[in-house]
C-alpha positions in Angstrom: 99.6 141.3 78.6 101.8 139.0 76.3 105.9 139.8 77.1 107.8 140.9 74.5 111.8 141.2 74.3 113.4 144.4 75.6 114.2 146.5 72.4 118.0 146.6 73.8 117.6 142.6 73.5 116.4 143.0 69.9 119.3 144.8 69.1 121.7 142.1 70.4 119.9 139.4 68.6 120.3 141.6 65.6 124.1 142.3 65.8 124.1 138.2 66.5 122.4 136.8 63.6 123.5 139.8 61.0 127.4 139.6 61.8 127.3 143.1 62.6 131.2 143.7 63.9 131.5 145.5 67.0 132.8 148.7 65.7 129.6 149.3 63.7 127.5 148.4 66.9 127.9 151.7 68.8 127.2 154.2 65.6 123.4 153.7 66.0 123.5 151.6 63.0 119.9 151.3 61.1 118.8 147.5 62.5 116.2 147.6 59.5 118.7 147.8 56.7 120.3 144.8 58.9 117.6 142.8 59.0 115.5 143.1 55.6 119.1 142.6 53.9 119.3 139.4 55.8 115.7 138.4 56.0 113.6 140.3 53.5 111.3 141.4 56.1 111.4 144.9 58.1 112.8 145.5 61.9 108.6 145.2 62.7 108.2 141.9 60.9 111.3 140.7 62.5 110.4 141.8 66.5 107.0 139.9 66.0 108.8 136.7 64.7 111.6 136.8 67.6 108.8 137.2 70.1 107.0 134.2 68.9 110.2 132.0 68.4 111.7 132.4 71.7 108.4 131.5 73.6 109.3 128.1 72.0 113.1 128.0 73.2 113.4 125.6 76.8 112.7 127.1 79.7 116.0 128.1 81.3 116.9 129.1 85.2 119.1 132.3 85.6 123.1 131.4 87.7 122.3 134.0 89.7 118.5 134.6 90.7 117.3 131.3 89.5 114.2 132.9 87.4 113.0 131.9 84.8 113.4 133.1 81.1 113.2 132.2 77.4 115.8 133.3 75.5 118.1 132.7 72.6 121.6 131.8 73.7 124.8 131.3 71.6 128.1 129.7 72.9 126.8 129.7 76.7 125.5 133.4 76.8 121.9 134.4 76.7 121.4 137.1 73.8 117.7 138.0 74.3 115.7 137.0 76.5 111.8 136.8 78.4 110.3 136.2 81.9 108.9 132.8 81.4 106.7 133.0 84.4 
């Protein structure tokens, strides 16, 4: 079975890339509307994409169990992420 990023994940990457501020984050705001006014494409389209990108991120080891994962990172932190192995 192919992995896929947690939905929780998802919604990280989507408060990332759309600027959503941090106030808005916690009112169950509609990640669709986010994303299709960013990218033209639904929350669907958009999970399918992210799941193929990342797979092409590096290969990176965890600090503090050393596994290994895909994932998006920005400024040092991991936004999303996948079991590489």
């Amino acid at each position: 079975m192919r992995k896929s990023i947690d939905f929780y994940d998802l919604e990280e990457l989507v408060y990332v890339l759309c600027s959503v501020p941090v106030s808005e984050q916690d009112a169950y705001p509609d990640l669709d509307a986010y994303i299709f006014d960013r990218y033209g494409v639904g929350l669907d389209e958009f999970t399918a994409i992210a799941n193929d990108l990342i797979r092409l991120t590096p290969v990176v080891k965890t600090a503090l169990t050393e596994t290994r994962i895909h994932a998006f990172i920005k400024n040092g932190e991991i936004v999303c992420r996948i079991n590489a192995d």
